[in-house]
C-alpha positions in Angstrom: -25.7 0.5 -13.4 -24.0 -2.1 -15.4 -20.0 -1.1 -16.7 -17.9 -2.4 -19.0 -14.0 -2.6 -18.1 -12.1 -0.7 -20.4 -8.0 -0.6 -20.5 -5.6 -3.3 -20.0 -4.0 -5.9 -17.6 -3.5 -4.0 -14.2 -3.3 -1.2 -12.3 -6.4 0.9 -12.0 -8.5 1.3 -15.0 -12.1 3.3 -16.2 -15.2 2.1 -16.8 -17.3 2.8 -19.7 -21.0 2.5 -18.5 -24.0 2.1 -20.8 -25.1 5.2 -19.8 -21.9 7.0 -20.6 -20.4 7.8 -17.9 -17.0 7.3 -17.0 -16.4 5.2 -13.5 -12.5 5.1 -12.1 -12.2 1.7 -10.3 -10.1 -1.5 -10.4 -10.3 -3.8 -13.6 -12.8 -6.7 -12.7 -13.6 -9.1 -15.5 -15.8 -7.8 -18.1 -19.1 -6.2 -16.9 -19.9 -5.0 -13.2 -22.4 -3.8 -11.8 -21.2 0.1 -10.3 -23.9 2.1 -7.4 -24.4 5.8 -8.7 -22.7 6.9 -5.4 -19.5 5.6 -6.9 -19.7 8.3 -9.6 -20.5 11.1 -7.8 -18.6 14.2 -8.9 -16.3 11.7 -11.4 -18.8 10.9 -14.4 -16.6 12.0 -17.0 -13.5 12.0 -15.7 -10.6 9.7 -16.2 -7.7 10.1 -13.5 -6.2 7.5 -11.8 -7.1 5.8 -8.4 -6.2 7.9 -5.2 -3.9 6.2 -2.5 -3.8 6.0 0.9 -0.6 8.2 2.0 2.5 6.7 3.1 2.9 7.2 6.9 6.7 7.9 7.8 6.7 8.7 11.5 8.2 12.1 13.0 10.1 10.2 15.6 11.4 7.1 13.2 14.7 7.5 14.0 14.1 7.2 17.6 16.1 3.9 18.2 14.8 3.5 22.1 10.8 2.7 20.7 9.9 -1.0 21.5 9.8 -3.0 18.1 8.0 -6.4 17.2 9.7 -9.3 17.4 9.1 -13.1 16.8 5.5 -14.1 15.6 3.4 -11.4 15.1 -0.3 -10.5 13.6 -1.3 -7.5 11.6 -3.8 -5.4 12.3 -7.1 -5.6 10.1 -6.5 -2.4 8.5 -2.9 -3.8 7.0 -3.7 -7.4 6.9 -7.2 -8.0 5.2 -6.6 -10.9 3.0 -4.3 -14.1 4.6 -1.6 -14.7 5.9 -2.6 -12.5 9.0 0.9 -13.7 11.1 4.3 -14.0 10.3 7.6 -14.8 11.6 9.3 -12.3 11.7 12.5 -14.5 12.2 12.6 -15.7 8.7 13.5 -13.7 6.0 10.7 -13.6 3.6 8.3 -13.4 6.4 10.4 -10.4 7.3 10.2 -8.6 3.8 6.5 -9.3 3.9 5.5 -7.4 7.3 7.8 -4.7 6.1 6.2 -4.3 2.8 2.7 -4.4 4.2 3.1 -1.8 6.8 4.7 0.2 5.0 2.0 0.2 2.2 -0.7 -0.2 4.5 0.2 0.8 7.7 -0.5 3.9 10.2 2.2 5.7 12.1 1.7 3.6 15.1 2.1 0.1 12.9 5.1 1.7 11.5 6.4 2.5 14.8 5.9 -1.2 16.0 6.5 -2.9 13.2 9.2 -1.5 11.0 12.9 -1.4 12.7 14.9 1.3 10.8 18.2 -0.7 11.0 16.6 -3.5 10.1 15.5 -1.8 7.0 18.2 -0.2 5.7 19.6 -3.9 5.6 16.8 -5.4 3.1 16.2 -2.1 1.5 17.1 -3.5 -1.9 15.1 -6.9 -1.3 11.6 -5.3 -0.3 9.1 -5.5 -3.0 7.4 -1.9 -2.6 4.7 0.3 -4.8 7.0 2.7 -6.8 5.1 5.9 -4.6 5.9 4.1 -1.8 9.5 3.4 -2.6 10.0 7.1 -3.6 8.8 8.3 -0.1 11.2 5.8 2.2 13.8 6.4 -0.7 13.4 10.1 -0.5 13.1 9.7 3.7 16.4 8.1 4.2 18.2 9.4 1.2 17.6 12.9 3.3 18.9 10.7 6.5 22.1 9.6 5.1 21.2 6.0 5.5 21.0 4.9 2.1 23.2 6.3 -1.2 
């Protein structure tokens, strides 16, 4: 079925099919081509893409669990476009990892990957989603580790 992008710039936006339907999916330049299965149940609908949960791990505060350290590679799942390693000894490499897993990643990347005293110190200089954001923010607000 062939779509036409309708909306703006970013962020996810609806397609307006020749048949009339209304497809939600990520603004591509000008026409695609969208599969009936991606429809389904939404012809007609406009609401915005779902997202993948943010994973904040019962035991986080556990300080004792083994944590990454010096040149490390990200799982698939969190790392599907490159870089794939990092360094986590230099600070933008740092903010990166950080920001990934904890957009991306599952309890047990979070776990590895994401030291919570290490986080409360580049809290301010991580580039996160704003639903993201709001669930650490909300997480260690609760925990008394950030005002």
């Amino acid at each position: 079925m062939l779509c036409k992008v309708m909306g703006g710039q970013q962020g996810p936006w609806f397609h307006q099919c020749l048949s009339g339907l209304v497809v939600v999916g990520e603004i591509s330049d000008s026409w695609r081509i969208v599969s009936e299965s991606m429809i389904g149940g939404m012809a007609g609908q406009m609401r915005p893409l779902s997202r993948m949960p943010v994973s904040i791990p019962d035991d986080m505060e556990d300080r004792t669990l083994p944590k990454a350290t010096g040149v490390v590679k990200l799982p698939p799942h969190i790392a599907w476009s490159p870089p794939y390693t990092y360094d986590l000894g230099r600070p933008r490499s740092l903010r990166r990892v950080y920001a990934r897993v904890m957009t991306e990643g599952l309890d047990e990347d979070v776990r590895w990957f994401i030291d919570l005293d290490v986080l409360v110190e580049i809290w301010e200089e991580l580039y996160l989603s704003p639903h993201v954001r709001q669930a650490w923010s909300r997480w260690l607000t609760q925990r008394g580790l950030i005002g």
